[in-house]
N, C-alpha and C positions, 0 to 999 in steps of 0.2 A: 672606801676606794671609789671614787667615779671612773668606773669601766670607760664611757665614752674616750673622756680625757685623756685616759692611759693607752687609748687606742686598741683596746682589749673587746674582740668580738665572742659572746656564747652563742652557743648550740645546744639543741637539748636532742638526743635521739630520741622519740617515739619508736615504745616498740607496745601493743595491746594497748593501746589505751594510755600509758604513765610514761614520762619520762625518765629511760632506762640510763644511758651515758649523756654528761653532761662534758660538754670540749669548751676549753679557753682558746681565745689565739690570738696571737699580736704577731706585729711583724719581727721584731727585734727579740722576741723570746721571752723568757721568763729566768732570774737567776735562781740560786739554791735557796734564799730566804723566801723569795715568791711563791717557788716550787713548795717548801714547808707551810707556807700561810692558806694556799689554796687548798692542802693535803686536810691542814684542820677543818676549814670552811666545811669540807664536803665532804667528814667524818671521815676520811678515806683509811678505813682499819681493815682487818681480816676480810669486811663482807665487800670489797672494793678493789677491781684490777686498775690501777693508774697506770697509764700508757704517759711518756713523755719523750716530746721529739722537737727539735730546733725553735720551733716557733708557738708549738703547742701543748698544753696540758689536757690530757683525757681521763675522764672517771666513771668505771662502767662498775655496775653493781654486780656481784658473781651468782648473784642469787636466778640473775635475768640474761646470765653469759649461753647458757641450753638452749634457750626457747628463739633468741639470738640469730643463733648457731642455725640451728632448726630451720626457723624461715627464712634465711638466707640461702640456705639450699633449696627449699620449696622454689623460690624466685628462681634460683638460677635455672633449678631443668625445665622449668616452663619457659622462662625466655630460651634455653638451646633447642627445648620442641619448636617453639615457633618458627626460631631461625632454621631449623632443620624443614620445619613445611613449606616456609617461603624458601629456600632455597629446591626443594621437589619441584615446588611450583615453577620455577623459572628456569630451570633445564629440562 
């Protein structure tokens, strides 16, 4: 499949170091035989959550769903500290 061609952009999430979720996306979407073709590609069995949505196919390993999970809330409350200091700051 020439991805270019097909108009078909990947994404890899980094998360530590490896590439955790890997996302398809085109504009026009993906049908049911696509959906199955891409499910084999990227072994997507037991150890894999696939997220599918109008335009997108997603494939996140569950092994790597925790740690995830984890530093996305790390991130968040340091960014709502901040915005909570600059906002002190400015009133």
């Amino acid at each position: 499949m020439d991805f270019e061609r097909e108009g078909i952009s990947i994404a890899c999430g980094i998360h530590a170091g490896k590439c955790v979720t890997i996302e398809y996306r085109r504009d026009k979407g993906f049908n049911s035989l696509e959906f199955l073709g891409f499910k084999a590609v990227n072994h997507a069995g037991s150890g894999v959550i696939v997220e599918r949505s109008a335009t997108a196919l997603k494939f996140t390993f569950k092994k790597d769903y925790p740690a995830i999970i984890e530093s996305s809330q790390t991130g968040i409350s340091s960014m709502r500290k901040k915005s909570e200091a600059l906002e002190k700051g400015t009133h």
